[in-house]
N, C-alpha and C positions, 0 to 999 in steps of 0.2 A: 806751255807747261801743263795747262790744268787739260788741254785735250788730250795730252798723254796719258797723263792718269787714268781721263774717264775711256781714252782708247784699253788701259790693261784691265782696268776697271771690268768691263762687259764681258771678255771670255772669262773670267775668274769668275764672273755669277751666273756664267752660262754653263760651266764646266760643274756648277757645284749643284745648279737646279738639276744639271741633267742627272749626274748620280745619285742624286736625292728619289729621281723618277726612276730611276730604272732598279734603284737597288727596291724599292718598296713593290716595285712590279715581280720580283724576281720573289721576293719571301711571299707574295700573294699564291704566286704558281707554285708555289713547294706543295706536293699532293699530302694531305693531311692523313694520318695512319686511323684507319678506324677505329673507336671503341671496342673492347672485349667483348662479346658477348654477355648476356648477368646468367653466374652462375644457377643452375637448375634446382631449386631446394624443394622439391618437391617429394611427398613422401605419397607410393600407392601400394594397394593393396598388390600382392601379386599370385597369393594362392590363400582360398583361404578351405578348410579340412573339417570338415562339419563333424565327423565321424569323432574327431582325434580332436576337434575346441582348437585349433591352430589356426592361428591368422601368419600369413608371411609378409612381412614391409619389406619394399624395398625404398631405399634411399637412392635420390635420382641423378646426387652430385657426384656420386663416386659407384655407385650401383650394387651398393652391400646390400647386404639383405639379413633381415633378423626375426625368428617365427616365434612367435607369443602364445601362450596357454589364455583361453578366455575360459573363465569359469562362474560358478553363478554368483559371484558377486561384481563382476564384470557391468560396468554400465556402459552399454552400446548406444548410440546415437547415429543415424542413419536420418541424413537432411534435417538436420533439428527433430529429430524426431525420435523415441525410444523403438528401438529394435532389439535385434534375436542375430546370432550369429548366420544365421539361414538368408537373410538379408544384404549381408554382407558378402557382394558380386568380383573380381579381378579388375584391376582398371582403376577402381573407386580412388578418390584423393583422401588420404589421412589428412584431418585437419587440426585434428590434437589427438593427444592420447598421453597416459600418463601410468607408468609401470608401477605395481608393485615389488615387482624386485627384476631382477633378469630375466626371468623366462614369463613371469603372468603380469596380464592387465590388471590393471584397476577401473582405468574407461577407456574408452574410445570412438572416437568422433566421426566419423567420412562422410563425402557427398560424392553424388552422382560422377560420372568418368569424366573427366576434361580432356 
C-alpha cells in the first residue's frame, strides 16, 4: 500500500515542479514595455530683437512660444554673470526668469546652448 502512495505520490510533485518551471519561465520572456521617454521642460531662447527689447521663449514640452519686453529695469544674467540684451544669442537655455506681468521681464537668467 504505502508504494502506491509514494508510486502517485512522484508524478503529483513532478507535475507541479514542472508548472512551477515553466510558468515562471514564461512571465520571465514576457518583453517588458519600455519607459516614456521624460518629458522635455526645457525652456530656450528662440529670437531675441535688440532693436524692439524682445526676447521670444519657447517652451520645449509643447513648443509655445511667448516674446517678453526687456527694459531697463530687466535684470539679465548670462552664465552667472550680468549682461545686456546684445548678449543674449538663439539656442541659449533659460534657466529662470520671472515676469513682471505678461508682456515684460523683471529678470532673466540663460546659459550657453545645450
Amino acid at each position: 500500500m504505502k508504494s502506491i502512495r509514494l508510486f502517485s505520490l512522484v508524478p503529483a510533485l513532478a507535475l507541479t515542479l514542472f508548472l512551477a518551471l515553466t510558468t515562471n519561465h514564461a512571465a520571465a520572456a514576457k518583453p517588458k514595455t519600455p519607459p516614456p521617454p521624460p518629458e522635455d521642460d526645457r525652456k530656450l531662447i528662440k529670437l531675441v530683437n535688440v532693436k524692439t527689447s524682445e526676447v521670444v521663449i519657447v517652451y520645449k514640452h509643447d513648443g509655445s512660444t511667448h516674446t517678453y519686453k526687456v527694459d531697463f529695469a530687466t535684470v539679465l544674467k548670462v552664465n552667472n554673470s550680468a549682461g545686456k540684451i546684445e548678449d543674449l544669442k538663439p539656442g541659449m537655455v533659460v534657466d529662470d526668469y520671472v515676469e513682471r506681468d505678461n508682456e515684460n521681464l523683471d529678470s532673466l537668467s540663460v546659459s550657453g546652448k545645450r
